[in-house]
C-alpha positions as CSV (number, residue, x, y, z in Angstrom):
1,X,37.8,5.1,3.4
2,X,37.2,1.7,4.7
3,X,34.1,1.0,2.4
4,X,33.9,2.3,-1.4
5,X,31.1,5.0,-2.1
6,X,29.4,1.9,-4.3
7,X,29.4,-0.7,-1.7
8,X,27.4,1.8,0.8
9,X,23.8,1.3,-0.4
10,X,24.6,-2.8,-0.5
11,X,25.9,-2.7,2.8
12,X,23.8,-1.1,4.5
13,X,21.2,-3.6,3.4
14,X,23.3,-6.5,5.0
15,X,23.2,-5.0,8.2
16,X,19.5,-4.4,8.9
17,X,16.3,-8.1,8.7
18,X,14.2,-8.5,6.1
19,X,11.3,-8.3,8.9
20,X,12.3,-4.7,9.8
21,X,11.3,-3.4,6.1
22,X,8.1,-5.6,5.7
23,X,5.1,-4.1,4.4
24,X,1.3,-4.7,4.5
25,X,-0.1,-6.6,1.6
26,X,0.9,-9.9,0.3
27,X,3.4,-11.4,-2.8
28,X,3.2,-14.2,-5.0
29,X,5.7,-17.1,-4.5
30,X,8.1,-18.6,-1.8
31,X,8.8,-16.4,1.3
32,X,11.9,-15.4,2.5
33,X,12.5,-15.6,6.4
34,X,12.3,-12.0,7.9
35,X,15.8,-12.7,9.4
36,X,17.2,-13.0,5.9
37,X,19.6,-9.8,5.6
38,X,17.6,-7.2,3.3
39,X,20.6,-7.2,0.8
40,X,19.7,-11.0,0.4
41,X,16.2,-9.8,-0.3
42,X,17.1,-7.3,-2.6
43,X,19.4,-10.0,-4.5
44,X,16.3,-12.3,-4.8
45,X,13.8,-9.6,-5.9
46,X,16.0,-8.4,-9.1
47,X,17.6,-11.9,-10.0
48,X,14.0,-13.3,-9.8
49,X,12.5,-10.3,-11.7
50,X,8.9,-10.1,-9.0
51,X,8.6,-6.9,-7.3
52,X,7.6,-7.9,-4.3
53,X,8.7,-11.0,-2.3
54,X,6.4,-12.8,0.9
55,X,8.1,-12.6,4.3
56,X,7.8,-15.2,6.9
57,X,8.5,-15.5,10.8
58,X,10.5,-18.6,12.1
59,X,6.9,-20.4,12.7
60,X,6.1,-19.8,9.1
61,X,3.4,-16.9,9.8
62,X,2.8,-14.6,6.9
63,X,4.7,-10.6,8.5
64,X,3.8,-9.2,5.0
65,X,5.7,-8.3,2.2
66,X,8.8,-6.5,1.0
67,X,9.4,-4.9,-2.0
68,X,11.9,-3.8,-4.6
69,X,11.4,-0.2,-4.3
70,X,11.3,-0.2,0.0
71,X,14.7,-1.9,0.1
72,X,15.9,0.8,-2.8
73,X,14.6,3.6,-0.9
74,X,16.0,2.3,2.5
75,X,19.6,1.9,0.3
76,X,19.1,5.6,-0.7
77,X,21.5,8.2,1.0
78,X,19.8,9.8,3.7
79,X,19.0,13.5,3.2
């Protein structure tokens, strides 16, 4: 196979924006740009240790948030 069973999950994240997993509600700290990849996102939510992390358009405008366990579940294999 061209991509190990391990690596699916992670890239699958790096194909698909931050601003297509937001959800409603807010998060404490600095935003990440919803173009960000969703991998990156993920990588900033577990090395930072917060659960949730603010997303922001190009203008700065508040989209929402996006958290640790709607990128996980997005990484999940589909059933």
């Amino acid at each position: 196979t061209l991509v190990g069973a391990s690596e699916r999950p992670f890239r699958l994240l790096s194909l698909g924006h931050v601003r297509d997993a937001v959800e409603p509600g807010s998060a404490e700290g600095e935003a990440i740009p919803g173009d960000a990849t969703q991998r990156d996102a993920l990588a900033e939510l577990l090395w930072s240790g917060r659960p949730a992390l603010p997303v922001k358009d190009a203008d700065g405008k508040a989209l929402g948030r996006v958290t640790v366990e709607g990128l996980v579940k997005r990484a999940a294999r589909p059933q």
